[in-house]
PLY file of the C-alpha trace (Angstrom):
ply
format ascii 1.0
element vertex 254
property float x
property float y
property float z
element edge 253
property int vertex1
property int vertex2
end_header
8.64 9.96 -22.51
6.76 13.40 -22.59
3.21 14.05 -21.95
0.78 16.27 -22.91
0.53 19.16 -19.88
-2.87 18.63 -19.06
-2.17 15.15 -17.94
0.47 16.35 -15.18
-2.34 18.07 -12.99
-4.40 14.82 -13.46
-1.56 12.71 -11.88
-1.25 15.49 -9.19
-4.78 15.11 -8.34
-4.54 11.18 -8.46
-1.76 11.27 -6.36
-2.90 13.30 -3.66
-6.68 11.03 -3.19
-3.83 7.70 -3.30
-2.23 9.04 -0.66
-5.15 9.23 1.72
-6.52 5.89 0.76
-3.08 4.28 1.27
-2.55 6.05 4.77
-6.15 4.74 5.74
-6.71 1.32 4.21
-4.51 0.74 0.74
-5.23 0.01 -3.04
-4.55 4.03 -3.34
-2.00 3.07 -6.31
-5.18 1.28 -8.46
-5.99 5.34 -9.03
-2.16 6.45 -9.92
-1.51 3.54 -12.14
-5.02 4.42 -13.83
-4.44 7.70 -14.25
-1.00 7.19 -15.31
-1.93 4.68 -17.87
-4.62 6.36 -18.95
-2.18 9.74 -19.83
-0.37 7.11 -21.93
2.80 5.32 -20.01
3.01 1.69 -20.76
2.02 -0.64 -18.18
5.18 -1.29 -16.77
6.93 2.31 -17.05
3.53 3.23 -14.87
4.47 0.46 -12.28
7.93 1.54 -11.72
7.06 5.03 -11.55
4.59 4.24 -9.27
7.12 3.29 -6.87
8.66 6.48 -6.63
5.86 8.05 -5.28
5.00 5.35 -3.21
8.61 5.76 -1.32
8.08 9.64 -0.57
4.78 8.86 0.18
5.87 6.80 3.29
8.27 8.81 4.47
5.96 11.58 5.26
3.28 8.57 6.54
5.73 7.00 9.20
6.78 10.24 10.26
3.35 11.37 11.02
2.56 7.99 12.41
5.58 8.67 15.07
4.80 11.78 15.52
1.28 10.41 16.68
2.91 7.44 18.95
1.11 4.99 16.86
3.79 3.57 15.36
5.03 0.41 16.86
8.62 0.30 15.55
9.82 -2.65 17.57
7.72 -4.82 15.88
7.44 -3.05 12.67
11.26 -3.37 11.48
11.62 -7.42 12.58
8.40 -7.84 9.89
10.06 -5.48 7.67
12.67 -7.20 6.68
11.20 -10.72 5.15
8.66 -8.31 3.25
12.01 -6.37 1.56
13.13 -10.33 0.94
10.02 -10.70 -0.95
9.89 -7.30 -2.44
13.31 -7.91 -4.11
12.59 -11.05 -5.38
8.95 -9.76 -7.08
10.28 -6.84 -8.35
12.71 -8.52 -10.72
10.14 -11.47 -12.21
8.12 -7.87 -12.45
10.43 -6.21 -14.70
9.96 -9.57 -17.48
6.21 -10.55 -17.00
2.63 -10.07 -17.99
0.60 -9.42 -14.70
-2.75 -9.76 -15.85
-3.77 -13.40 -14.65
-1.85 -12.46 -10.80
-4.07 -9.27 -11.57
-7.18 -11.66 -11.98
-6.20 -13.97 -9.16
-5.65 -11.22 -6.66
-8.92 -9.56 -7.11
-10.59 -12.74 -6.23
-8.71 -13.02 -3.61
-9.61 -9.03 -2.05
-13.32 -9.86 -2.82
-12.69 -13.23 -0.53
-11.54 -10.87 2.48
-14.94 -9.13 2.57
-15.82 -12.47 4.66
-13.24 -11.75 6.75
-13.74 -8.26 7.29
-17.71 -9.01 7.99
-17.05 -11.28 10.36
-16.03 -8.94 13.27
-15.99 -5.65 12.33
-15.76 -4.81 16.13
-12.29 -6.61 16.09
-11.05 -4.84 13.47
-12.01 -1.01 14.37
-11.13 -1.68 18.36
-8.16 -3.88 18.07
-7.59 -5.68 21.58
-7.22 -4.47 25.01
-3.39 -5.52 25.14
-2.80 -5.10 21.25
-0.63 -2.46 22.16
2.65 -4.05 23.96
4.45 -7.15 23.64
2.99 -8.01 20.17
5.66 -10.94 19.50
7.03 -12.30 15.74
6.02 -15.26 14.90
6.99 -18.12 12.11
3.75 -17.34 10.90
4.44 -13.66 10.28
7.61 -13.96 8.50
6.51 -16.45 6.44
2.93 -14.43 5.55
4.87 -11.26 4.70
7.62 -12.66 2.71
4.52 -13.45 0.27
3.20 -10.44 0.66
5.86 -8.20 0.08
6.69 -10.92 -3.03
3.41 -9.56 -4.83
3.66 -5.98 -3.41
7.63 -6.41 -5.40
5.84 -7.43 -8.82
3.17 -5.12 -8.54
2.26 -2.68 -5.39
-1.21 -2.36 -6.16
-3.19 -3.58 -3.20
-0.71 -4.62 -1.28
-1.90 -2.06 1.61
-5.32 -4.37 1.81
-3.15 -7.61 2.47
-1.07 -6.17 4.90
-3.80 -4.53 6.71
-5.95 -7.01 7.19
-2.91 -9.38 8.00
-1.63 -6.66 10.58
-4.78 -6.79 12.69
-5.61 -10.30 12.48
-2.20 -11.23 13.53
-1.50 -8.40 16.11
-4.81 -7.54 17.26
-4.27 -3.84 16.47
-6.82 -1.66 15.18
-6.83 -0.08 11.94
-4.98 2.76 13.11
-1.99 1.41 14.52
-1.83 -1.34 12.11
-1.50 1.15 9.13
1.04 2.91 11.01
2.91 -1.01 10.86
2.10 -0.95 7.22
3.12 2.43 6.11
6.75 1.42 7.50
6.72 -1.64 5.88
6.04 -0.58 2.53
8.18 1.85 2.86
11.21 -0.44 3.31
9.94 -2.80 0.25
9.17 0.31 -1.95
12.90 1.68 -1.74
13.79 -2.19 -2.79
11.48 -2.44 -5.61
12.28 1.36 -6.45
15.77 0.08 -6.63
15.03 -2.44 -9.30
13.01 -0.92 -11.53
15.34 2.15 -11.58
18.13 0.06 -13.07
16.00 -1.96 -15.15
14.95 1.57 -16.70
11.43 1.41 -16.00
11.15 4.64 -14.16
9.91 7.75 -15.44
11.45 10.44 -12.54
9.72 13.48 -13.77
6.26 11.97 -13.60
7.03 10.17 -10.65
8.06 13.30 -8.94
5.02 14.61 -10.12
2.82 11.86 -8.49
4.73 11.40 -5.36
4.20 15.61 -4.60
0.54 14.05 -4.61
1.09 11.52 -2.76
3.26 12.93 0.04
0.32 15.97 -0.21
-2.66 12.84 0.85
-0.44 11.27 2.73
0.56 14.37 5.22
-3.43 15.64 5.33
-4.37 11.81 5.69
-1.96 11.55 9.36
-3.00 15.10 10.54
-6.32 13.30 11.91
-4.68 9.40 12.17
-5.66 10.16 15.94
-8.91 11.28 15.64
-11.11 8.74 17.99
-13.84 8.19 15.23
-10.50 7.19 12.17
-10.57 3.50 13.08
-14.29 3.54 12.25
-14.12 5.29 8.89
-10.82 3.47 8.05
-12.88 0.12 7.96
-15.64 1.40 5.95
-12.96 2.83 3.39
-11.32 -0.68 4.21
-14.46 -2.57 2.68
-15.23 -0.19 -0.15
-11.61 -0.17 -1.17
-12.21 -3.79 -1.37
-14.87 -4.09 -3.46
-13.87 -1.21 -5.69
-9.91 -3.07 -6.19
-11.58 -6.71 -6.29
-14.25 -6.04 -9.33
-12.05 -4.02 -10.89
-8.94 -6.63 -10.97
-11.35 -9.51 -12.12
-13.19 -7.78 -14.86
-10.72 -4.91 -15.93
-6.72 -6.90 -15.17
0 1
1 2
2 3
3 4
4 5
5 6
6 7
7 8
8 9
9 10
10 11
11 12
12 13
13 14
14 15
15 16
16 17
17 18
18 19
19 20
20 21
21 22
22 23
23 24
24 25
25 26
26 27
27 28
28 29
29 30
30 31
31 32
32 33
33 34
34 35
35 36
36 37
37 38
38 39
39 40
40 41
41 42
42 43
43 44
44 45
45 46
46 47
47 48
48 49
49 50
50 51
51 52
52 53
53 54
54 55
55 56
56 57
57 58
58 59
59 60
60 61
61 62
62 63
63 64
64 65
65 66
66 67
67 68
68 69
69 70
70 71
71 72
72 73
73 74
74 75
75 76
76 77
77 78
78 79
79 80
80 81
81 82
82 83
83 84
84 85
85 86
86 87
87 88
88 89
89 90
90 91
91 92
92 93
93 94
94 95
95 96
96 97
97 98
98 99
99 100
100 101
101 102
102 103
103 104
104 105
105 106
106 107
107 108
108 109
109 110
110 111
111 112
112 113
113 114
114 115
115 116
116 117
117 118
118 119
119 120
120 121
121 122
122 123
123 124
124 125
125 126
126 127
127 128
128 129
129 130
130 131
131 132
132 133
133 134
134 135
135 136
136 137
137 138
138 139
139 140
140 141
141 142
142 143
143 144
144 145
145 146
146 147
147 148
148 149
149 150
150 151
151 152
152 153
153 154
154 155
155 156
156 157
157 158
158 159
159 160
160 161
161 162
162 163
163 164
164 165
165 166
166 167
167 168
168 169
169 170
170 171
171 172
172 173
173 174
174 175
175 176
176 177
177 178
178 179
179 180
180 181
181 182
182 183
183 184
184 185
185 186
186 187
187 188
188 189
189 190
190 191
191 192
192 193
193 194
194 195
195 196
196 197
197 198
198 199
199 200
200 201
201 202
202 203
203 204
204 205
205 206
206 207
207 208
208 209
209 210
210 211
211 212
212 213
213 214
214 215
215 216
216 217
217 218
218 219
219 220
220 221
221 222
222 223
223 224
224 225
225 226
226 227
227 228
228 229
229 230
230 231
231 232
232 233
233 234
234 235
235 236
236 237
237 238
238 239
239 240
240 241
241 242
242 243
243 244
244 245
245 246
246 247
247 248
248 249
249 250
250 251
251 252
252 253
């Protein structure tokens, strides 16, 4: 379908501010879906397309994660691959079913973290002192990102706040290097659930292109400063207001 060309610059502009939230904490794809909803795509044409900026998006986020040495990649691929699992398998109940109860459910479920992420902020912005090396796979982890990357297959949105907060509690990494985790992971399940939706025919490649020049835009200015020694802080106060932004809005707007 064709827009109006006043509503490309708007999905531009969308992009580029999902970008940065998604390289810093995650729900950045709550504002693309919105704003490419709101220019008139169904539901579901706007969560394929999504995907396509989603994939570009994390290409230029893991390579500016590297680039950094921030980016743990020997534990990163191992948890990669049960999330792509998942991812596969959400994607295609996706492309058949009405989201807006999960929708409902989930947002409960990101307000519920807030007591998580309240209970030691310290933890969270500082990581451990040996959350660095030898961060080990367990049972746990594959079985905790299978799920996840099962929702972030049906519908992306938010899927950066369950991974993130999973990341550190797991690992013990800060923010920081525990987005760098996530960006690679979601990279992996996005070119899975990009798959599916392309040959399901819920992909709209002109306004996805669109979005993901956005996207890739937020998500190159968002890595120039991942190092910066004051990020962690700000990423957990994005973190929380992220939160409660995704959380009210799932529960009383699905």
């Amino acid at each position: 379908m064709d827009l109006e060309w006043y509503y490309y610059p708007l999905i531009l502009i969308a992009g580029f501010f999902a970008g940065v939230i998604n390289m810093y904490a995650g729900g950045g794809s709550l504002i693309a879906l919105s704003a490419m909803i709101f220019a008139g795509l169904p539901a579901g044409l706007a969560n394929g397309t999504n995907r396509v900026a989603i994939f570009l998006q994390n290409i230029i986020g893991v390579r500016g994660y590297h680039e950094k040495e921030l980016l743990d990649f020997n534990y990163a691929w191992k948890v990669a691959i049960p999330g792509m699992i998942g991812s596969a398998i959400g994607a295609s109940i996706s492309v058949s079913m009405n989201e807006e109860v999960l929708r409902r459910v989930i947002g409960g479920i990101m307000l519920g973290m807030l007591v998580v992420l309240f209970i030691n902020p310290k933890r969270l912005i500082e990581g451990k002192e040996d959350s660095n090396d030898g961060v080990k796979v367990t049972t746990r982890d594959i079985i905790l990102f299978f799920f996840i990357g099962l929702y972030g297959g049906f519908l992306q949105a938010g899927i950066g706040i369950f991974l993130l907060l999973s990341l550190v509690l797991s690992t013990g990494y800060n923010l920081i290097r525990a987005n760098a985790v996530k960006v690679f992971m979601i990279l992996c399940q996005s070119a899975v659930a990009l798959a599916i939706f392309a040959y399901n025919g819920q992909v709209n490649w002109v306004i996805g292109l669109v979005l993901a020049a956005g996207n890739m835009s937020g998500a190159w200015v968002a890595t120039r400063f991942a190092d910066h020694p004051s990020m962690a802080q700000w990423a957990y106060y994005l973190l929380v207001g992220v939160i409660i932004f995704s959380g009210v809005r799932l529960v009383l707007f699905p």
